[in-house]
C-alpha positions in Angstrom: -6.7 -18.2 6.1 -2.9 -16.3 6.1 -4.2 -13.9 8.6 -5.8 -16.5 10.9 -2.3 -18.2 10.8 0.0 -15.0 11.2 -2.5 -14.0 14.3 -2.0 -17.4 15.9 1.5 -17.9 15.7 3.0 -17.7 18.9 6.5 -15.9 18.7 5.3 -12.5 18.3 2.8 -10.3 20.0 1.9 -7.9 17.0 1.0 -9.1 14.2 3.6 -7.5 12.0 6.2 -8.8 13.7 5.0 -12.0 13.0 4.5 -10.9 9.5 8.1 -9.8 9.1 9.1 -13.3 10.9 7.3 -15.4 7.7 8.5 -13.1 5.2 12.4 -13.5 6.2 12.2 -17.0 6.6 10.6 -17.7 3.8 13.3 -15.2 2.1 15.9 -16.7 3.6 14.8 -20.4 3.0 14.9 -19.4 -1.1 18.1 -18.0 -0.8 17.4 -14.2 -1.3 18.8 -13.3 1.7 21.4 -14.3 4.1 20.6 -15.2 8.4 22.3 -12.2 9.1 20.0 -10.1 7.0 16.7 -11.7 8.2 18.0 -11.4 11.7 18.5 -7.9 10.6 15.0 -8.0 8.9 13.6 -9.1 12.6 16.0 -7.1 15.0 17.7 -9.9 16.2 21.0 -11.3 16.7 21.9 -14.2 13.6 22.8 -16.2 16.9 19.3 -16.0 18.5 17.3 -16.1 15.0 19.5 -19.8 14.1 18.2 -20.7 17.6 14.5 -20.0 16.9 15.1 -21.7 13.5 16.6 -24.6 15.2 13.7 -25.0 17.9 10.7 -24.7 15.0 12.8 -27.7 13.6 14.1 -25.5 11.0 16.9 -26.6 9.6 19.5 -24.0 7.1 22.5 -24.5 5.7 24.4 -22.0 3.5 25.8 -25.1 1.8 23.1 -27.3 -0.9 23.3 -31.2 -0.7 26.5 -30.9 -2.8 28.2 -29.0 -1.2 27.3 -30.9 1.8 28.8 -34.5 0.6 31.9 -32.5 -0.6 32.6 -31.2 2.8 31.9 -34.4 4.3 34.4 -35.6 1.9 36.8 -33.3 2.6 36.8 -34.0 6.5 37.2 -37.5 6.3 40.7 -37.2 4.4 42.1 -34.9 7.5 
């Protein structure tokens, strides 16, 4: 079933490409490594790797929840 799924997926032509691509999101998405490294990871720019994440409806924040309401916070009172 993993294969059939890495073969299908659409972003890639060979198959370890499209490996590497599930292997540094899923990295990066557990917070083992950063975007730039995965972008690294994939040979591409952390500008055009955020965009692919962004179009797959990937959403990733270096911040958690917390961190999230706290900057929130912290904009409001400027």
């Amino acid at each position: 079933m993993k294969t059939v799924v890495i073969e299908k997926f659409p972003l890639f032509e060979k198959y370890e490409k499209k490996e590497n691509f599930f292997i540094a999101v899923g990295l990066l998405f557990t917070r083992q490594i950063t975007l730039a490294k995965a972008a690294e990871l994939l040979e591409m720019t952390r500008d055009d790797f955020s965009t692919v994440l962004k179009l797959m409806g990937l959403e990733y924040s270096y911040l958690n929840e917390e961190e999230i309401e706290q900057e929130k916070k912290i904009s409001e009172t400027l």
